[in-house]
N, C-alpha and C positions, 0 to 999 in steps of 0.2 A: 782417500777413502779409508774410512776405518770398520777394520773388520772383524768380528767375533770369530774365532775358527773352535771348533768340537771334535774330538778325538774318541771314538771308541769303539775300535774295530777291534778288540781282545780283550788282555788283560792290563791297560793302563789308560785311564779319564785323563787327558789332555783337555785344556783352554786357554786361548791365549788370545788378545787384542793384538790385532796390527795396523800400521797406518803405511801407508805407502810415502809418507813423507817423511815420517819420525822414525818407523821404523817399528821395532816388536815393544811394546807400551808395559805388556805385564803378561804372566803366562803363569801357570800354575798346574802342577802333575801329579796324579795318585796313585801310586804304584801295586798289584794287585797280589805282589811275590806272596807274602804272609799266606793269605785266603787259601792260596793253589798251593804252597810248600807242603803241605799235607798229604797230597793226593798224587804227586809229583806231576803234577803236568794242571794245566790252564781248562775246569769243568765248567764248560758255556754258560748252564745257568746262573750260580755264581758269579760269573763275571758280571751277567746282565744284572742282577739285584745291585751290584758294588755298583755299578754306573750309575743305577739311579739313585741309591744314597750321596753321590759322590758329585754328581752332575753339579746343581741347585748351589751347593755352598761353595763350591771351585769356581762358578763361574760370580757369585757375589764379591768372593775372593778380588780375582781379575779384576772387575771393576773397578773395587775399591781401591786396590794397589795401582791403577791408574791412573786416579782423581774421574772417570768418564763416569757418566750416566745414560741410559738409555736411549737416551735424547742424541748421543753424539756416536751412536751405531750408525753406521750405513749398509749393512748385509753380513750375515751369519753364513759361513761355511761350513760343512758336517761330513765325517766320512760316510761315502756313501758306499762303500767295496772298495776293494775286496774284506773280507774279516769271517767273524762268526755272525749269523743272522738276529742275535739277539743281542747282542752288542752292538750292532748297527742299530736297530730299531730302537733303542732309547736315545740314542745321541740322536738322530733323526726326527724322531717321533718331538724332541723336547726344540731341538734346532727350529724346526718347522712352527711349530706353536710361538715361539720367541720371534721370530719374523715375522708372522702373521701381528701379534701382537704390537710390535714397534712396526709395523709398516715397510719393514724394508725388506727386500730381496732377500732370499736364500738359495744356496748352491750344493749340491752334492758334489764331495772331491774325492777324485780316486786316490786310495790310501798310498798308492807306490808313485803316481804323480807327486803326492805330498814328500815323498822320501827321495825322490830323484830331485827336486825344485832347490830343497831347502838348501845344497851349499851354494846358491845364489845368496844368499843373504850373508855369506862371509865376506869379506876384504883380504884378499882379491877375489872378485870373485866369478864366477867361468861366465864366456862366451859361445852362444850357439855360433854354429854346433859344433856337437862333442861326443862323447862315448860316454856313455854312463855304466858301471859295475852294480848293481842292486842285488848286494846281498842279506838275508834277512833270515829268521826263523821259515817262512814262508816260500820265499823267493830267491831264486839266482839268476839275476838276469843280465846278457849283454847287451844296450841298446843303444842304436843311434837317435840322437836328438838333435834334430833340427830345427827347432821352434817350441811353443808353447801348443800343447795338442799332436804333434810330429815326433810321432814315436814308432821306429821299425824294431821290432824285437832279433836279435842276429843270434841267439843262442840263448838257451834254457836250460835245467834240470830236467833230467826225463825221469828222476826219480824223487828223491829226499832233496831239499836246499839245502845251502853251506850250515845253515845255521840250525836244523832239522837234524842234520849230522851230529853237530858238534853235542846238540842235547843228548840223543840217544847214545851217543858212544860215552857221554858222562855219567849215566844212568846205568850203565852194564857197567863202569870201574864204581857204580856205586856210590856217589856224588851227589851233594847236595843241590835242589831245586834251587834255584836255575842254572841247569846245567853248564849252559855255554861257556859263562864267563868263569865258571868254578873250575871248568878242563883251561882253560886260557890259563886261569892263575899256576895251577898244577902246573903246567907247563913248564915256565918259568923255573921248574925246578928240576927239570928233565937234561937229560944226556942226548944231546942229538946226535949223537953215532952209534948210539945201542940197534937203533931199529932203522929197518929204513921201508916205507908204505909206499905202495903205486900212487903214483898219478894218474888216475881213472880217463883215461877220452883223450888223452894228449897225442897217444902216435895213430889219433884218423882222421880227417879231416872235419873242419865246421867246428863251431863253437857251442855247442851244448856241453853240460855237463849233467855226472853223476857221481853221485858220492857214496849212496846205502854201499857200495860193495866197500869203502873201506871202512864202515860202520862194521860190518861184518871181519873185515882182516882184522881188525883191532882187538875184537872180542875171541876170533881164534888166537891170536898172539898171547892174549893173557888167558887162557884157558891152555896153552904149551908152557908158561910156566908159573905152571901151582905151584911146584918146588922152592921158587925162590924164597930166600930167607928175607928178604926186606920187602914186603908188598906195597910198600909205599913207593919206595924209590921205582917199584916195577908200574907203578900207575903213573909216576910222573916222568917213565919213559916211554909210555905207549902214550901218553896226551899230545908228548911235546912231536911224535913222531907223527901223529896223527893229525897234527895242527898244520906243521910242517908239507906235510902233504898236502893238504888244501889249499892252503896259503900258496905255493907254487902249483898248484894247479891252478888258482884262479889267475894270477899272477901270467903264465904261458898262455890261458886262454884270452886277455887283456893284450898281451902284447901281439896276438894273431889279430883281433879284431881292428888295433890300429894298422897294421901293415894292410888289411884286408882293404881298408876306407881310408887312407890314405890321411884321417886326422891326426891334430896333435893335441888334442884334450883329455883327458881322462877324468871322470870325474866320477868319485866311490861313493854309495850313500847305504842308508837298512843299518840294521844292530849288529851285523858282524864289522861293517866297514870301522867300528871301534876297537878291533883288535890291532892290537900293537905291531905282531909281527907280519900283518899286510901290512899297515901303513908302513913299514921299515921296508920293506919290498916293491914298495910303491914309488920309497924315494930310490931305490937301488934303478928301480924300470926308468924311472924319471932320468935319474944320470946316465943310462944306456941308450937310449932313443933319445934325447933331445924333447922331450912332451913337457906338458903341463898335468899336472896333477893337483886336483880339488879334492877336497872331500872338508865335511862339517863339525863342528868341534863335535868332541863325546858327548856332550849332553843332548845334541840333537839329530842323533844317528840314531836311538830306539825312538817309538812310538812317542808323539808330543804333539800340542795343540798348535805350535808356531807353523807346524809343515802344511799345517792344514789351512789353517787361516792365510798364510800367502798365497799359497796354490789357488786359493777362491777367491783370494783379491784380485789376483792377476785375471782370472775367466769375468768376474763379478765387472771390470772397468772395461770386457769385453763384450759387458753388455749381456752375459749368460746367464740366467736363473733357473729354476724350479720353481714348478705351481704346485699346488697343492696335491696333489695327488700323484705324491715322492713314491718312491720305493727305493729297497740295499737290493744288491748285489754282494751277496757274498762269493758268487765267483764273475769275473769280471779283468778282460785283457787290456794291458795298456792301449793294444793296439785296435780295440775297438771305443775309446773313450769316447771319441765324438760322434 
């Protein structure tokens, strides 16, 4: 089955063909950083206008980089939620017409379905079931997976996500848009014995987390010292401390969830699971427990057409469509997808 999948639950137009036999055929990504650097943070209208500039000639793109013609689609997949409501509705609204058009099937995919699936498409790549860590600008989620559609969520944010965090604490050290990976870089340059930040939710039981409060410690940390004479080296020790701290907390909360469920899989996915110093903690967890640990190269940990287009192929051979009369979901639980 060869699949179109459609991306645009925010601020990046994803499309990619897949085949279930060959595999990801051609994929193509428009990234919306520029538009939003301005305003520092991702303004829903704008994004919708950029998708539909962006839609039409990304997905001729695809095609072409292919060799395929319309003739050799067999169903279109679209995010259908979670996102912004107007970024949903052009990727939909265009997905939905293009099906009708070529006659095949369409599917609505839920965007964190697309981001848990996709390190199935590596070598090696996981076995149900397993634990999956979804962390995201969006989302932190711990979940058990036991199939395709079999999803128990075992711990959440009750506040800010990992990746929610990492923006706004970039934005008070005054960082350029997009914050997450500009505190990551910072990092990198930091003293890890200057500071040392809580682990939020580690000593009570259950696996949710919460982060805004060290959003908040970090902002009090560099407002005690204005004095310092180098304010650079003082940002690049609240980042790395700040990092540092999530990272082991998401990390202790990972390794309660395996003990809890008795598995040996672990599998990472969303825009944070590209940070260096989890995956280096992951293999630290990995050599401590005896587990297995997945997660998907960097390029397909943020937002992309390929997460989506699998995720639909896999529902679409299951025989699952949408009729005409779709709707988004801009709020929308894993655990009510079916």
């Amino acid at each position: 089955m060869n699949v179109l999948g459609i991306e645009t639950s925010c601020d990046e137009t994803g499309i990619a063909l897949y085949d279930n036999d060959k595999g990801v055929l051609a994929e193509a990504l428009y990234s919306q950083i520029a538009t939003h650097a301005e305003y520092g943070g991702v303004v829903p209208e704008l994004a919708s206008r950029d998708h539909i500039r962006k839609l039409s000639p990304l997905i001729t793109q695809v095609l072409k980089d292919s060799g395929c013609t319309p003739v050799d689609i067999d169903g279109v997949a679209y995010t259908q939620g979670p996102g912004l409501v107007g970024a949903l509705l052009t990727g939909a609204a265009l997905a939905r017409s293009l099906a009708w058009s070529w006659d095949v099937p369409a599917l609505g995919v839920h965007h964190m379905e697309g981001h848990l699936l996709v390190p199935m498409l590596e070598d090696p790549a996981p076995e149900f079931p397993f634990i999956s860590l979804l962390v995201s600008g969006g989302h932190t989620q711990l979940i058990q997976v036991d199939g395709l559609g079999k999803y128990q969520i075992l711990g959440e944010s009750v506040d800010d996500a990992a990746g929610e965090a990492f923006d706004k604490t970039a934005k008070l050290l005054g960082l350029d848009y997009p914050g997450g990976p500009a505190l990551s870089a910072l990092a990198r340059q930091g003293n890890p014995e200057r500071f040392t930040f809580p682990r939020p939710m580690t000593k009570r039981p259950g696996l949710d987390f919460s982060f805004s409060g060290l959003k908040t410690f970090a902002l009090t940390t560099w407002q005690q010292h204005q004095d310092d004479n180098d304010r650079e080296q003082l940002k690049a020790d609240i980042a790395k401390a700040f990092e540092i701290a999530v990272v082991e907390t998401l990390l202790f909360k990972c390794k309660r969830a395996l003990k809890q469920t008795g598995l040996k899989r672990l599998v990472i996915a969303g825009g944070v699971s590209a940070n260096q110093g989890l995956r280096d903690g992951l293999t630290r967890l990995q050599n401590e427990l005896g587990i297995e640990v997945f997660s998907p190269r960097p390029a397909r940990c943020t937002d992309n057409g390929i997460m989506i287009a699998y995720a639909g192929c896999l529902r679409l051979q299951r025989g699952e469509s949408n009729d005409l009369n779709f709707q988004v979901r801009p709020r929308w639980s894993l655990e009510n997808i079916n």
